[in-house]
LUMNUBA-910868 format. One record per residue (C-alpha): residue number from 0; residue in three letters; chain; x, y, z. Coordinates in steps of 0.001 Angstrom, whole numbers, plus 524288, in hexadecimal, padded with zeros to 5 digits. Layout:
% LUMNUBA-910868
<k->NUM, r->Ala, c->A, u->X, v->Y, w->Z>;
...
This chain:
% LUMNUBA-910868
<k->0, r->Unk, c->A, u->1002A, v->C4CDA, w->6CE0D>;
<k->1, r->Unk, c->A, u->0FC89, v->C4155, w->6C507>;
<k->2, r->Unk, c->A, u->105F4, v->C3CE2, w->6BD72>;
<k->3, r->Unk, c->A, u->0FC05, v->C4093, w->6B055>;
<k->4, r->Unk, c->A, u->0FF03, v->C4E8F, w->6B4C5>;
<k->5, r->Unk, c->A, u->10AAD, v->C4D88, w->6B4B2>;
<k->6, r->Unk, c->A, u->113D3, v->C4FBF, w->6A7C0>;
<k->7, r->Unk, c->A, u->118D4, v->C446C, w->6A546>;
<k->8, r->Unk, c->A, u->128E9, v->C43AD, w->6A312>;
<k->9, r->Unk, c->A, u->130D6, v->C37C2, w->69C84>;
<k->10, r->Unk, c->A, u->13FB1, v->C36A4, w->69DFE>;
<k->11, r->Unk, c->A, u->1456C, v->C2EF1, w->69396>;
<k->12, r->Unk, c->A, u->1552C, v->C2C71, w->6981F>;
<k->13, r->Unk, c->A, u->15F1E, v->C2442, w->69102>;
<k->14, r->Unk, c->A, u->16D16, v->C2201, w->68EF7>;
<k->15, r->Unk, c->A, u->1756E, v->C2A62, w->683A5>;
<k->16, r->Unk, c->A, u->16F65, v->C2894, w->67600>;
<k->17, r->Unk, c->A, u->165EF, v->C1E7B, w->67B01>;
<k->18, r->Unk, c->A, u->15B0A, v->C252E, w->670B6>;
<k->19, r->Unk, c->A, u->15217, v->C2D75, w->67AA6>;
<k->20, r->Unk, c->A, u->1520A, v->C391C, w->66FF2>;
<k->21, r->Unk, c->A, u->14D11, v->C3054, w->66695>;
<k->22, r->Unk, c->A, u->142DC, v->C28E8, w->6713C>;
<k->23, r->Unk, c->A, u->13D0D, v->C38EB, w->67459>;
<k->24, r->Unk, c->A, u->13F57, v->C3D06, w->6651B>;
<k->25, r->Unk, c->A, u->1358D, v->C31D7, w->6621B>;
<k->26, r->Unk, c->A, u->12BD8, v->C3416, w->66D43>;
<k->27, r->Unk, c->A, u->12B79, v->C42BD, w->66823>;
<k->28, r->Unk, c->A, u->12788, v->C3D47, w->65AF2>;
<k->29, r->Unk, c->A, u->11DFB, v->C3561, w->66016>;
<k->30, r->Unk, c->A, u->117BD, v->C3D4E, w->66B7B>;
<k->31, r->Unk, c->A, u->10860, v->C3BEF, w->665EE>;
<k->32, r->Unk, c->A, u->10767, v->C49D7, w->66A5F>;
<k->33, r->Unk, c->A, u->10D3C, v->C4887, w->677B4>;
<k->34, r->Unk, c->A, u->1141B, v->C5591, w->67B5D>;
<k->35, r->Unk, c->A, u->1227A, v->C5195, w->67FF2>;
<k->36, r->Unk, c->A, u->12C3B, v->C59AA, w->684D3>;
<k->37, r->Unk, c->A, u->13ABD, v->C5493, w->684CB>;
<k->38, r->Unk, c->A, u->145C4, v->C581B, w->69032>;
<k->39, r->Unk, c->A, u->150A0, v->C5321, w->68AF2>;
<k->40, r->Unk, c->A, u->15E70, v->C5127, w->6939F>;
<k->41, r->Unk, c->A, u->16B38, v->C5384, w->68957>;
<k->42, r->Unk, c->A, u->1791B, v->C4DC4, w->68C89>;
<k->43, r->Unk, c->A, u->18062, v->C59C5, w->68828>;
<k->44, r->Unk, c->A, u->18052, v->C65B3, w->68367>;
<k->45, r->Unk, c->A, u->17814, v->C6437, w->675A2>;
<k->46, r->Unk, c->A, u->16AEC, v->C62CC, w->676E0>;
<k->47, r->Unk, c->A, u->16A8B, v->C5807, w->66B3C>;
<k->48, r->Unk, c->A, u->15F79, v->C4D71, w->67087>;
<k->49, r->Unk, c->A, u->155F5, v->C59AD, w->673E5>;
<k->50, r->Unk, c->A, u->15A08, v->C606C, w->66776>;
<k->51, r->Unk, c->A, u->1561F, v->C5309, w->66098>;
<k->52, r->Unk, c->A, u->1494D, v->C52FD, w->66789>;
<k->53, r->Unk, c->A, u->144ED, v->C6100, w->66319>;
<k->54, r->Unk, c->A, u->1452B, v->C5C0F, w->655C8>;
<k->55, r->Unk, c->A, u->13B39, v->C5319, w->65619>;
<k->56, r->Unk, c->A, u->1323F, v->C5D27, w->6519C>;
<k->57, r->Unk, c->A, u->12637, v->C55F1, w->65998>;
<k->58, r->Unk, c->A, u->119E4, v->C6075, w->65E92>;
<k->59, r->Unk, c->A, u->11B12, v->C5678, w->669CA>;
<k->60, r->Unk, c->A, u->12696, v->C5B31, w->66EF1>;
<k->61, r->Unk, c->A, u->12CC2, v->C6890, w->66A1B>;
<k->62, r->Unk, c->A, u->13ABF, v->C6D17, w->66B0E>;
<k->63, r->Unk, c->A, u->133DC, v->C7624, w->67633>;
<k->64, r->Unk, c->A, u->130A2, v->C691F, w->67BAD>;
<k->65, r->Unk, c->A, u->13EBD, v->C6554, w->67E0B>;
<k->66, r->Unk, c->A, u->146E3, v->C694A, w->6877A>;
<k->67, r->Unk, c->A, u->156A8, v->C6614, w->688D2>;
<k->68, r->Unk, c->A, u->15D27, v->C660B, w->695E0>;
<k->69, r->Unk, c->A, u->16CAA, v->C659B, w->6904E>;
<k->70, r->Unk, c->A, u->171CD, v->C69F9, w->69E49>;
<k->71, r->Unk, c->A, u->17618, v->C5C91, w->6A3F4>;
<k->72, r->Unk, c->A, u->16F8F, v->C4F35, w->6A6F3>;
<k->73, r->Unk, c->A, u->161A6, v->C51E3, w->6AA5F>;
<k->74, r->Unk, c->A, u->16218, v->C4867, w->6B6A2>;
<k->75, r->Unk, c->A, u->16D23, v->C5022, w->6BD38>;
<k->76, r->Unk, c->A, u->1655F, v->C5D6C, w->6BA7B>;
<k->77, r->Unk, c->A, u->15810, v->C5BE3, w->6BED4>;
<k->78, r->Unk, c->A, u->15517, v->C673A, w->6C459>;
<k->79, r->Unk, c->A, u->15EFC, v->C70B7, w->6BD1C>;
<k->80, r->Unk, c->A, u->15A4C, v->C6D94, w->6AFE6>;
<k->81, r->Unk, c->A, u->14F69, v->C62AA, w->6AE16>;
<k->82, r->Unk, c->A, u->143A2, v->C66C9, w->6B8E2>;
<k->83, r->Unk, c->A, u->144B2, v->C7543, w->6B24F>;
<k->84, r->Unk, c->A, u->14384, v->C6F4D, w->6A347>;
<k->85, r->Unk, c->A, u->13885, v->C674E, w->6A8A9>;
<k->86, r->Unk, c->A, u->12FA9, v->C7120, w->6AEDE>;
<k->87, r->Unk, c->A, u->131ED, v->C78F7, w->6A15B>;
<k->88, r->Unk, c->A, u->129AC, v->C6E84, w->69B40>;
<k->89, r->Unk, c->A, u->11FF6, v->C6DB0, w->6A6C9>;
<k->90, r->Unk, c->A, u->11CE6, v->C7A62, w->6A702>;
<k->91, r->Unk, c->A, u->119D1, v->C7E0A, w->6986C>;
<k->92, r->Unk, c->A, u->10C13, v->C7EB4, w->693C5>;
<k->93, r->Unk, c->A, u->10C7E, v->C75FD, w->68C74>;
<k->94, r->Unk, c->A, u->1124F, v->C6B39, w->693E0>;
<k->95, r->Unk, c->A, u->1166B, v->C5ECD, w->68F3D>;
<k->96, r->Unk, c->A, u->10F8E, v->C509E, w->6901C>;
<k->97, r->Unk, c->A, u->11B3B, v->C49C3, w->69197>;
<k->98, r->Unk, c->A, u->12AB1, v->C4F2C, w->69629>;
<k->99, r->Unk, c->A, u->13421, v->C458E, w->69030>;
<k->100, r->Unk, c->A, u->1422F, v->C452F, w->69664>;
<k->101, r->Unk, c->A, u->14FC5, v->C40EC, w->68E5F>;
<k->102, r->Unk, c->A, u->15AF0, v->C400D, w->69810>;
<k->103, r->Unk, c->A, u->167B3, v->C3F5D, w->693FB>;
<k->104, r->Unk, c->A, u->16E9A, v->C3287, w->69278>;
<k->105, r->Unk, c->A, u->17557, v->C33F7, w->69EDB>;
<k->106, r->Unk, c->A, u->167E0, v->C384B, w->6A739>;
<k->107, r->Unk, c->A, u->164B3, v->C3081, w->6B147>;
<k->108, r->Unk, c->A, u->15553, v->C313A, w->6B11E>;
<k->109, r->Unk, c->A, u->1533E, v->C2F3B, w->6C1CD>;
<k->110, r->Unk, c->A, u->1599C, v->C3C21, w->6C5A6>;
<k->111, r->Unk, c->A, u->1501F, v->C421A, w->6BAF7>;
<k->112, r->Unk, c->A, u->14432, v->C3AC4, w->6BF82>;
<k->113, r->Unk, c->A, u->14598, v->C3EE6, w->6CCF2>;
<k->114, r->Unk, c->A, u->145E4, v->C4DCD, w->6C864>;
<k->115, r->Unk, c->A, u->133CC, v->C4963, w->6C48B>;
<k->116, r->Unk, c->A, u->1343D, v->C4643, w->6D48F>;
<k->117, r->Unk, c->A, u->13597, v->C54ED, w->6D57C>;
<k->118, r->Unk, c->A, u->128CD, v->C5AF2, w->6DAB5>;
<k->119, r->Unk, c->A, u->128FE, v->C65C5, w->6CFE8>;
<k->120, r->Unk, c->A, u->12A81, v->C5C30, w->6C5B8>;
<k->121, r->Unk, c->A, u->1225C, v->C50DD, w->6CC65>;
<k->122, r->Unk, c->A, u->11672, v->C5969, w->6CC9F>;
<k->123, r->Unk, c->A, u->1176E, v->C5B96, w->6BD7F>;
<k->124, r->Unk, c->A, u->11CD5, v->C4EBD, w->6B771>;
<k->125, r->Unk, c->A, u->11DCA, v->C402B, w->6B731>;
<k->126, r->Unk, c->A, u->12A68, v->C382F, w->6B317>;
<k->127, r->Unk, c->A, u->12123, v->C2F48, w->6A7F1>;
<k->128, r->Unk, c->A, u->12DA1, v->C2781, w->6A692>;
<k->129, r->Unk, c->A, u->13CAA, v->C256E, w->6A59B>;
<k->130, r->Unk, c->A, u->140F0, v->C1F98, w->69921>;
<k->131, r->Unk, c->A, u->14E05, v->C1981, w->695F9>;
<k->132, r->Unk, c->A, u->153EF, v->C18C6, w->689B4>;
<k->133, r->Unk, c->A, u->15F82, v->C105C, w->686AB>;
<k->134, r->Unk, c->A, u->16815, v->C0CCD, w->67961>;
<k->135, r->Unk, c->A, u->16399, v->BFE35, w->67A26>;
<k->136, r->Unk, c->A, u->1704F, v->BFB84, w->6700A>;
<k->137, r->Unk, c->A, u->17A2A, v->C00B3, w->67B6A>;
<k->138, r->Unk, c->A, u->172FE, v->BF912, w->68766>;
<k->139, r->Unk, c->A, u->17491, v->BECB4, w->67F74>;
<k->140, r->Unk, c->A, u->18218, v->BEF46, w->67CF3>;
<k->141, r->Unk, c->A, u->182E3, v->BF093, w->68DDD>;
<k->142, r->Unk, c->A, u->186C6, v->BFD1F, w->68C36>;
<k->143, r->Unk, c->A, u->17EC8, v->C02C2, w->6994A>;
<k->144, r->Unk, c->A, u->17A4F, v->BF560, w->69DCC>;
<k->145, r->Unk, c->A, u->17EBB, v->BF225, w->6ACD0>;
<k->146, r->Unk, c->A, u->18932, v->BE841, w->6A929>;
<k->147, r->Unk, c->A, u->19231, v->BE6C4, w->6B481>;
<k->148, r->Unk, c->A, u->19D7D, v->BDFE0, w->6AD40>;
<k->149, r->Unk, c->A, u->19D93, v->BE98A, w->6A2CD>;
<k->150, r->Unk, c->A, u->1A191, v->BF4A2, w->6AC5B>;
<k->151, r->Unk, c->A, u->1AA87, v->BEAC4, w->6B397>;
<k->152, r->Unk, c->A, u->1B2D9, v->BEB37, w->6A4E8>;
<k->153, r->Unk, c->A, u->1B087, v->BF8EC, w->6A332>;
<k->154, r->Unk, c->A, u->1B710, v->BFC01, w->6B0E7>;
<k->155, r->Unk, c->A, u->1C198, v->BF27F, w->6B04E>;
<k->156, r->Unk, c->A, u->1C468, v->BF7EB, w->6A136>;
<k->157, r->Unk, c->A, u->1C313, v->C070B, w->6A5AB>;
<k->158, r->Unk, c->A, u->1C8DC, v->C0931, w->6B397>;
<k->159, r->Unk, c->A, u->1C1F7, v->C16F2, w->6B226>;
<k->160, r->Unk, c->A, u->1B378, v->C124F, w->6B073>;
<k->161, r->Unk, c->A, u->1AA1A, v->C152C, w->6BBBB>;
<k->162, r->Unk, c->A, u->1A4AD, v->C0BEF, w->6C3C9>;
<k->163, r->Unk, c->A, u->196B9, v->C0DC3, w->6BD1C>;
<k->164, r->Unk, c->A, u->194B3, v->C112E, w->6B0B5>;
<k->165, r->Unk, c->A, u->18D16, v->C1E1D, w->6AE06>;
<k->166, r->Unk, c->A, u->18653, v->C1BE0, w->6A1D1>;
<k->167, r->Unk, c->A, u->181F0, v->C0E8B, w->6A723>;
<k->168, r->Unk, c->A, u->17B82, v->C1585, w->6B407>;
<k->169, r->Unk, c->A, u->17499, v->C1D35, w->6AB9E>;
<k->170, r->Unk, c->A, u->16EAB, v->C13AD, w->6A43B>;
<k->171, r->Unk, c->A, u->16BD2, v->C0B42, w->6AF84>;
<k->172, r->Unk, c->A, u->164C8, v->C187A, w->6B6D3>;
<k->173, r->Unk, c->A, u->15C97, v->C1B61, w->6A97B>;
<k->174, r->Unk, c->A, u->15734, v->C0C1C, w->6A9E3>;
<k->175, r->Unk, c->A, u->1546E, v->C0D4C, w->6B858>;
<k->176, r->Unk, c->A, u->14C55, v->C182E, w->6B60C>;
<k->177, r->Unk, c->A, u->14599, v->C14DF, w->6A8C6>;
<k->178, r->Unk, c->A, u->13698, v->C1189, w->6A7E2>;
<k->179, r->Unk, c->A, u->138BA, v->C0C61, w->69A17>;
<k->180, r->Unk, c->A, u->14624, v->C0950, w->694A6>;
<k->181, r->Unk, c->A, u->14726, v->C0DA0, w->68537>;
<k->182, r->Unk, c->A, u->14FDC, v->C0302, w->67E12>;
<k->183, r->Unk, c->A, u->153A3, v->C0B8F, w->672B6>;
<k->184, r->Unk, c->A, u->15C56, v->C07A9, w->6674A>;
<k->185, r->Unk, c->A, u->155CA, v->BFA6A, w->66686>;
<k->186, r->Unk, c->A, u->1556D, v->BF96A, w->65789>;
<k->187, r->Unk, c->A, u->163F2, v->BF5E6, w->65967>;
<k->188, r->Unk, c->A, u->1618C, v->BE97E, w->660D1>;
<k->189, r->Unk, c->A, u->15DF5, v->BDDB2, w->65DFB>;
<k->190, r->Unk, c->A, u->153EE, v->BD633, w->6658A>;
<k->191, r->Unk, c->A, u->15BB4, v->BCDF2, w->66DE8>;
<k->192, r->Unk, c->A, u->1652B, v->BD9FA, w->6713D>;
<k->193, r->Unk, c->A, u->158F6, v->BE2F2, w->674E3>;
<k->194, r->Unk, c->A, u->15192, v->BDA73, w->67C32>;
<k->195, r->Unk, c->A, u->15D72, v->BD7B4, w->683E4>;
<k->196, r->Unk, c->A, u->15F52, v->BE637, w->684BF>;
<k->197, r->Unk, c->A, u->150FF, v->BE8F7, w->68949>;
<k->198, r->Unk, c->A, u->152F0, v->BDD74, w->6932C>;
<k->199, r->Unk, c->A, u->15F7B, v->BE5F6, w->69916>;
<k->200, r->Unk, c->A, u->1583D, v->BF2A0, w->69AF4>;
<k->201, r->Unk, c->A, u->14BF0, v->BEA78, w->6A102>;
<k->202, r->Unk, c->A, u->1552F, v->BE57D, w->6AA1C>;
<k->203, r->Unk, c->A, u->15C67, v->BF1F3, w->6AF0B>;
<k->204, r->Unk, c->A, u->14EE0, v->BFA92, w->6AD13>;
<k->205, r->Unk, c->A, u->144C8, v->BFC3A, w->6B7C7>;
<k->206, r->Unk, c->A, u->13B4E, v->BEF92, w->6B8E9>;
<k->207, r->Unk, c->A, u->130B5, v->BF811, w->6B3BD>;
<k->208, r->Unk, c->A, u->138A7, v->BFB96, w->6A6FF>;
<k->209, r->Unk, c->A, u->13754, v->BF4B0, w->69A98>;
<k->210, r->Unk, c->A, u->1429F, v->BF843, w->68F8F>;
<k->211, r->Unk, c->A, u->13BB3, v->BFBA1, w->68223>;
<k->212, r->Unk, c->A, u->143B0, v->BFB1B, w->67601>;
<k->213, r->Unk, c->A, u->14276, v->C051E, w->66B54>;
<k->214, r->Unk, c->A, u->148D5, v->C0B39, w->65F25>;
<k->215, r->Unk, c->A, u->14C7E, v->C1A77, w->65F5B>;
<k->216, r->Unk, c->A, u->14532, v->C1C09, w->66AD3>;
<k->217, r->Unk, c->A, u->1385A, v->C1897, w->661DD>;
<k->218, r->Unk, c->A, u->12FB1, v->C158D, w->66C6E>;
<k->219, r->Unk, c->A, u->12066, v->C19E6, w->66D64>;
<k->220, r->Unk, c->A, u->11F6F, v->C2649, w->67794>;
<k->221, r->Unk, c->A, u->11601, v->C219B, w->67DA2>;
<k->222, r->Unk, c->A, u->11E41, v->C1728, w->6834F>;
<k->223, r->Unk, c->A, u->1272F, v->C2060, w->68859>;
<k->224, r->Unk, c->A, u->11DB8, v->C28F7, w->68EA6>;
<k->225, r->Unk, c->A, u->11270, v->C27BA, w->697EC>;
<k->226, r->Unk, c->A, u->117D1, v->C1DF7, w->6A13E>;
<k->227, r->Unk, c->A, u->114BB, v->C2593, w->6ABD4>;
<k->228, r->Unk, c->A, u->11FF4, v->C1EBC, w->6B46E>;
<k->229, r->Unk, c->A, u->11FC5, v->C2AC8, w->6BE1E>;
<k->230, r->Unk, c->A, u->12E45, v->C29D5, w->6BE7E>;
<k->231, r->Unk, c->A, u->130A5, v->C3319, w->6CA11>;
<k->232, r->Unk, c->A, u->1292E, v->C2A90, w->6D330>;
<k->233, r->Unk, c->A, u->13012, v->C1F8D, w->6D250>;
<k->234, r->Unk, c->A, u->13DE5, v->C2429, w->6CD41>;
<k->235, r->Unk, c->A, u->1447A, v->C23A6, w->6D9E4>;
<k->236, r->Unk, c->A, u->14183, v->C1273, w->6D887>;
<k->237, r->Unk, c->A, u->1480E, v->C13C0, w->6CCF8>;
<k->238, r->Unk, c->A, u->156F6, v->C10A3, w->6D05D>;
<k->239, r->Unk, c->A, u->1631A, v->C1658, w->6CADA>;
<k->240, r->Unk, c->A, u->1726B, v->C15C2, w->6CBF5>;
<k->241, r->Unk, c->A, u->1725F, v->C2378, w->6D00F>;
<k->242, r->Unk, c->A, u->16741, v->C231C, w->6DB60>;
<k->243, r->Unk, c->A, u->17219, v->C2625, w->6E59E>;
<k->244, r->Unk, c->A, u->17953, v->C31A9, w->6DD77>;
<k->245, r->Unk, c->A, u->17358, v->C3E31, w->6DFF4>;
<k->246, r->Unk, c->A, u->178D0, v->C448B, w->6D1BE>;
<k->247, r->Unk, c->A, u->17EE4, v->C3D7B, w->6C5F2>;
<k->248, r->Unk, c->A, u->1897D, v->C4279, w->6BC88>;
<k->249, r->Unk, c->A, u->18ADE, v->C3FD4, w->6AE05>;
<k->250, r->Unk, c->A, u->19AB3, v->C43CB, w->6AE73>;
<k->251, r->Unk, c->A, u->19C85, v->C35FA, w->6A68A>;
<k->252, r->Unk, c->A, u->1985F, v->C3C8B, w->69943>;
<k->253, r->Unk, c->A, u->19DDB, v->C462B, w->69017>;
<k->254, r->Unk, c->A, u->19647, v->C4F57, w->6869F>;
<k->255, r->Unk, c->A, u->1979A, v->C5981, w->67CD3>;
<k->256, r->Unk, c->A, u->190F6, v->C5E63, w->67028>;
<k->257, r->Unk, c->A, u->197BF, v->C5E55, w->66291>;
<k->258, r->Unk, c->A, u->195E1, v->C6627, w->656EE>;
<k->259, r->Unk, c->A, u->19829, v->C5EEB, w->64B87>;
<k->260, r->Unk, c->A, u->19746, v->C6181, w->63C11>;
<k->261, r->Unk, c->A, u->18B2F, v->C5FE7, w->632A7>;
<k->262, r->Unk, c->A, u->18BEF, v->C5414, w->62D17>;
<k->263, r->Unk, c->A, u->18B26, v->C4F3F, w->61E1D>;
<k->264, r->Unk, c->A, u->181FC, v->C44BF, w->621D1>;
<k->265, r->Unk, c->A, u->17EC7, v->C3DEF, w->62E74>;
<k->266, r->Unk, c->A, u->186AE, v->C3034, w->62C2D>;
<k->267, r->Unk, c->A, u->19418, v->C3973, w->62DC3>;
<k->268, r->Unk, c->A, u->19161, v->C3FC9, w->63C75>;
<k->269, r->Unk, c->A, u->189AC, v->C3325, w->6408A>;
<k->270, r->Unk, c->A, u->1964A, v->C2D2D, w->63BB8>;
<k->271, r->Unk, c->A, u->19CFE, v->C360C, w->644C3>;
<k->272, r->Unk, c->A, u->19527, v->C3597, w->65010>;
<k->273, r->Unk, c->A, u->197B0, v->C2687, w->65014>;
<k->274, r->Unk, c->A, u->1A37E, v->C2751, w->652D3>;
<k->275, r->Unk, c->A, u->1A520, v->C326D, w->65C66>;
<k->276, r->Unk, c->A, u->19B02, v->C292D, w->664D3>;
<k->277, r->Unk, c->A, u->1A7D3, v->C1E6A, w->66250>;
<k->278, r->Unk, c->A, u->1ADD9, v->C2704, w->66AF5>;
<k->279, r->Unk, c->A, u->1B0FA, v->C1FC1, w->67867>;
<k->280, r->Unk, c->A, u->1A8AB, v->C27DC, w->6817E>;
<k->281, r->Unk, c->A, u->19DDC, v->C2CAD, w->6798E>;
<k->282, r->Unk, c->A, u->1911C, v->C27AD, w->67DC4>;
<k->283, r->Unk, c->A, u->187CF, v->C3148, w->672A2>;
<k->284, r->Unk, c->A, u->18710, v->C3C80, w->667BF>;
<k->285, r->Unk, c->A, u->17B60, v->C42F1, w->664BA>;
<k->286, r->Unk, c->A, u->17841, v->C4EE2, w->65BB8>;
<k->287, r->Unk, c->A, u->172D6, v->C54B9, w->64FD1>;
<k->288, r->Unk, c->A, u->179E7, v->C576E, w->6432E>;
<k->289, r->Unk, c->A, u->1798B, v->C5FCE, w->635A9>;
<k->290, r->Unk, c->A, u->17A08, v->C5753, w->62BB6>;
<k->291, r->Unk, c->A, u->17C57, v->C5EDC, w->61FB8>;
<k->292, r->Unk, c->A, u->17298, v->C600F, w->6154A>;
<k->293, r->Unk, c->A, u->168B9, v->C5A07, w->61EE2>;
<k->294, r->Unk, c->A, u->15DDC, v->C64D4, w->625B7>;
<k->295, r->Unk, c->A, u->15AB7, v->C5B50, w->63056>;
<k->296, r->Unk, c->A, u->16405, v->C5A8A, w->63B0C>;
<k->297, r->Unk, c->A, u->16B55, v->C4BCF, w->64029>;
<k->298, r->Unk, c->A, u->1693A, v->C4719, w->64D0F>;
<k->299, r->Unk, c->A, u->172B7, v->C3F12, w->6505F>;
<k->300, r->Unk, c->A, u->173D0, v->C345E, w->65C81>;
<k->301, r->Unk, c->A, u->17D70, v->C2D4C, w->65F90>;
<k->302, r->Unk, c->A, u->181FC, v->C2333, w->66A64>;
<k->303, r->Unk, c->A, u->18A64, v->C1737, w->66BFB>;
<k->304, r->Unk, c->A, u->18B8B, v->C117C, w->65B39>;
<k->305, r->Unk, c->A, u->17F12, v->C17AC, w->65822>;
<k->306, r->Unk, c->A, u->17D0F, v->C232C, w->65209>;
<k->307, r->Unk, c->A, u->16E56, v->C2936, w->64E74>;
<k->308, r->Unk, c->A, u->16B83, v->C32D4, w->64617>;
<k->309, r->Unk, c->A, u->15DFE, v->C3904, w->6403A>;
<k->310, r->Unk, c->A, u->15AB2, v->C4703, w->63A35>;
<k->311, r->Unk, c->A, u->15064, v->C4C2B, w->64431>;
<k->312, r->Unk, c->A, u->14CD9, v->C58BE, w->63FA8>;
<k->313, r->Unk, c->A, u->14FB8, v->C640F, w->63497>;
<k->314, r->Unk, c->A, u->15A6F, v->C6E2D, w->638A8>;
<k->315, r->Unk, c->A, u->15316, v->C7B9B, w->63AAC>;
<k->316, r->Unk, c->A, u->15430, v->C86C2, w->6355B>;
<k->317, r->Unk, c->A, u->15EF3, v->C8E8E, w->639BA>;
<k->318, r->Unk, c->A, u->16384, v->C84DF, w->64327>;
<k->319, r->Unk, c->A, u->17094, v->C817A, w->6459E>;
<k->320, r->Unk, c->A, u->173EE, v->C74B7, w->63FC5>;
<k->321, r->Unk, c->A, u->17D7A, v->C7070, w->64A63>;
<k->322, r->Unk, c->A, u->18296, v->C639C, w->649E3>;
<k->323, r->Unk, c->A, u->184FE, v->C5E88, w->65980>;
<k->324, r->Unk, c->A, u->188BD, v->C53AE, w->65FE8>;
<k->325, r->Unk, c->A, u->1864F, v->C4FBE, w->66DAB>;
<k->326, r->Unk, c->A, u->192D5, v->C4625, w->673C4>;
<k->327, r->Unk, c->A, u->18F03, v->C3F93, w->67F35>;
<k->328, r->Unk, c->A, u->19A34, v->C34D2, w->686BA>;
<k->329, r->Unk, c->A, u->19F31, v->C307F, w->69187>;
<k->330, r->Unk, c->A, u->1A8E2, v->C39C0, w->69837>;
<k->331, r->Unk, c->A, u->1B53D, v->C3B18, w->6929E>;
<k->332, r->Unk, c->A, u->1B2FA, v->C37B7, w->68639>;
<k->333, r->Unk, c->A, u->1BBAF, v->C3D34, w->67A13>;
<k->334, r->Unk, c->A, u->1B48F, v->C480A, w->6751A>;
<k->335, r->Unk, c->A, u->1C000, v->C4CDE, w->66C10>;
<k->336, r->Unk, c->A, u->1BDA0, v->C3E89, w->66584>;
<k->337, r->Unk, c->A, u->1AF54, v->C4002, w->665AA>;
<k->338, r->Unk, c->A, u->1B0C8, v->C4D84, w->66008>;
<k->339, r->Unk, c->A, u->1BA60, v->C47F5, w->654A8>;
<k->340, r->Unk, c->A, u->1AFCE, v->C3E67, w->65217>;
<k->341, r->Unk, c->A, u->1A4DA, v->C477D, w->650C9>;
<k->342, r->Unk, c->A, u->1AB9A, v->C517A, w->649B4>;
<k->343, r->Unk, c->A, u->1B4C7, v->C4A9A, w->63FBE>;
């Protein structure tokens, strides 16, 4: 089957809060008429980035158009969860043009690739392209960069600490995979500081890969998709820390979902969300919000010293304004401190 018969599928992966929402929420606003549909990977039990997603209100891609798999990491439940969801979209009438993918921060994007080598889902679709998304303020600071020293103090400070870092593998594995590396957050570098941050991820990415800097995930669709890389045929050459495991476990990170008060205005709980994320531990918070007197509802994102926030769509009728937040850190962390935080 050619692959122009074939529908064709784009998995955009990407550490915690590196902006992949906002990179999808703008290519659903800018579609030209492309019909989308989403299948989006939560961390946790809220369904907050595909909630966000539904309200973009675009005929391109409907809240029928997005579906939410909130059962676990989508690379570790293939054939459970994510084949199932797929053929849901394959088989409708009227089917997509394009399937896009949002992992989870902790995905790793081979195990999911290799589920397109599948001869049910060969015959039907195409991998168009893997892209990577990463906070280009946190690689500078060598927060995920392979610096060999750095975990030689870590170890020596923390007698606990693993031999390899987790969050590091996982960003190595989503570079090794990546056709095209997003460099997001790159309004809050200067020149000298991105370009040396674009030279980094040329370095670790795939010869073929060239980083691409961008602002809220701003970047024209059609950059994104149509590469027609035919992942699956070549994603066994792309290498990975994990190659020799046959499963993976995310036991290293800590969840849960907080209700929280209406606020009087969005400076206080952005206030507060700042410094629940001081927490040691906490890697990200993410939710919506009532803010009182307001009919539109807060999205709120937050990871490392940033915090965004943005009203994305009117409350509707009769729906419950719940204000939630998503908590998302390493294992272990202090929740009762988070919680105090949050809720204070």
């Amino acid at each position: 089957m050619s692959l122009a018969a074939k529908t064709p599928v784009t998995v955009i992966t990407g550490f915690l809060g590196a902006g992949k929402t906002s990179l999808i929420r703008h290519m659903l606003e800018n579609a030209n008429g492309k019909k989308l549909a989403l299948i989006i990977n939560e961390f946790g039990d809220l369904g907050i980035d595909g909630d966000i997603l539904k309200g973009c209100g675009d005929e391109t891609c409907t809240e029928d158009d997005v579906l939410e798999l909130t059962n676990g990491c989508i690379c570790c439940t293939v054939a459970d969860d994510f084949i199932p969801t797929l053929e849901i979209l394959l088989d409708r009438e009227d089917r997509p043009d394009h399937i896009v993918i949002e992992t989870s921060g902790l995905a790793l994007p081979k195990p999911l690739v290799k589920a397109f080598q599948w001869p049910e889902v060969r015959s039907r679709t195409t991998v168009d392209g893997v892209i990577t998304v990463v906070d280009g303020p946190a690689v500078k600071a060598g927060l995920f960069a392979d610096d060999p020293e750095l975990i030689k103090k870590q170890r020596e400070a923390d007698p606990t600490l693993d031999h390899e870092n987790p969050l590091e593998e996982v960003f190595g594995d989503q570079l090794a995979c990546a056709d095209m590396v997003i460099v997001n957050k790159s309004d809050m570098l200067d020149g000298s500081d991105l370009n040396d941050v674009l030279a980094l991820i040329n370095g670790e990415a795939r010869t073929s890969v060239e980083a691409i800097p961008a602002v809220h995930g701003r970047l024209d669709p059609g950059i994104i998709l149509g590469l027609a890389a035919a992942v699956e045929d070549d994603v066994d050459q792309r290498p990975s820390c994990h190659d020799d495991e046959e499963e993976h476990e995310h036991d290293d990170f800590d969840t849960f979902t907080l209700d929280v008060a209406s606020a009087l205005e969005p400076a206080l709980i952005v206030e507060r969300v700042k410094l629940a994320l001081g927490e040691m531990g906490v890697l990200r918070i993410k939710g919506v919000a009532e803010i009182e007197g307001k009919p539109a509802r807060l999205v709120i994102q937050g990871v490392g010293e940033r915090v965004d926030h943005y009203y994305d769509r009117p409350w509707e009728t009769g729906e419950n304004r719940a204000s939630q937040l998503v908590v998302i850190g390493l294992q272990g962390f202090d929740r009762a401190a988070v919680e105090a935080r949050l809720l204070k």
